[in-house]
C-alpha positions in Angstrom: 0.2 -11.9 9.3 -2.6 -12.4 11.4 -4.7 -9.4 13.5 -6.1 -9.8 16.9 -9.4 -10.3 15.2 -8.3 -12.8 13.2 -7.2 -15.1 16.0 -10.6 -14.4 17.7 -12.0 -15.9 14.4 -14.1 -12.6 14.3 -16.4 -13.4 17.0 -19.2 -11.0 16.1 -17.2 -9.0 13.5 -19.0 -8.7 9.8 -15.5 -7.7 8.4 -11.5 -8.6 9.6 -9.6 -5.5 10.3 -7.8 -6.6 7.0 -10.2 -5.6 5.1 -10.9 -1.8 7.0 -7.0 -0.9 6.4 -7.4 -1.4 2.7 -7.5 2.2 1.6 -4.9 3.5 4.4 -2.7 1.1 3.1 -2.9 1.5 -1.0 -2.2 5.2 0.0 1.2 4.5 1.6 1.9 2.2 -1.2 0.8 4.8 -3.6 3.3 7.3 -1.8 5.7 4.9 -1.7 5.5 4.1 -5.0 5.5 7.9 -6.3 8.8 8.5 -4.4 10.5 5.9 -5.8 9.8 7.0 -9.0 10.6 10.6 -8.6 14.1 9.1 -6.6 14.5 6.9 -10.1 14.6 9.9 -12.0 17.1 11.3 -10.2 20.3 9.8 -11.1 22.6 9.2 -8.0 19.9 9.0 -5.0 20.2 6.3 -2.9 19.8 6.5 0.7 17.9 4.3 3.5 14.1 5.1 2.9 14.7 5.0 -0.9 15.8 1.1 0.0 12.7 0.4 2.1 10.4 1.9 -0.3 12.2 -0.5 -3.0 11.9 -3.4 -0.7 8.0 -2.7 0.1 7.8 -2.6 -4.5 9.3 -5.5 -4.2 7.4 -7.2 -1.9 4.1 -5.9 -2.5 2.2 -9.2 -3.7 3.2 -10.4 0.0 2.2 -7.1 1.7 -0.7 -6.4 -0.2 -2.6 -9.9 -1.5 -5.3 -10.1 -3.7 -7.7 -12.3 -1.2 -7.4 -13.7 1.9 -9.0 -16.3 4.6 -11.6 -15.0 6.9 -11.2 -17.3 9.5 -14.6 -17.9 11.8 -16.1 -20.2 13.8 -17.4 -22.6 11.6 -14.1 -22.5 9.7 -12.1 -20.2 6.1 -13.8 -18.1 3.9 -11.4 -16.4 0.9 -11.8 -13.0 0.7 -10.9 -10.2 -1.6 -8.1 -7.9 0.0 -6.5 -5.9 -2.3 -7.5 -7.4 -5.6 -6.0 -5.7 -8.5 -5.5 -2.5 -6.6 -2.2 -2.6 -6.3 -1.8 -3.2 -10.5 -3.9 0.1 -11.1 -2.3 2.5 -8.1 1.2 1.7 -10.6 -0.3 2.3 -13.3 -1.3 5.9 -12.0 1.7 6.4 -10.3 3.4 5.6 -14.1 0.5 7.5 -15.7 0.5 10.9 -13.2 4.0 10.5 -12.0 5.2 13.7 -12.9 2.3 15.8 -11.8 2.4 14.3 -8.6 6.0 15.3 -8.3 4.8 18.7 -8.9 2.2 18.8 -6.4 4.3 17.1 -3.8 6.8 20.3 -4.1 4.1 22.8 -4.0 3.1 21.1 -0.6 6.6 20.6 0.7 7.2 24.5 0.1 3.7 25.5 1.5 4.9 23.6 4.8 8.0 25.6 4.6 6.4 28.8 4.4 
């Protein structure tokens, strides 16, 4: 959808608000993406989040596109978004999967301490 920004065709803005939460939003998908595959290796868990963070794999082309329109004053401009970001954060998740795993429980029991 559509930002504030957008609708004010970026009146004085060099770059869409889009294009800022890039990095905020490949590490949720990245987190997302890890749980899921720790949950997959883990025969029996299903639960609520472990459906949302299926839904967000499922829909990630839709939630995180490669370009976009830049909309201005003087009318669209396609811009790259997320590119082939989303392609290579799987790829590490599938690549690093189970040292993140390993990492992520060092942290959890760290906060526990």
């Amino acid at each position: 959808g559509d930002l504030t920004c957008c609708a004010l065709n970026h009146k004085g803005m060099e770059k869409c608000d889009k294009e800022q939460l890039i990095l905020p939003l490949l590490g949720l998908f990245g987190e997302a993406a890890q749980i899921v595959a720790e949950q997959r290796s883990e025969v029996g868990k299903s639960n609520v989040r472990a459906g949302l963070r299926e839904t967000i794999l499922e829909k990630r082309h839709e939630l995180f596109p490669a370009d976009f329109d830049f909309s201005t004053e003087c009318g669209l401009e396609k811009r790259p978004l997320f590119m082939d970001l989303i392609k290579r954060m799987e790829a590490y998740v599938a690549q690093n999967s189970e040292q993140m795993s390993q990492e992520r429980t060092v942290r959890r029991e760290e906060r526990l301490k």
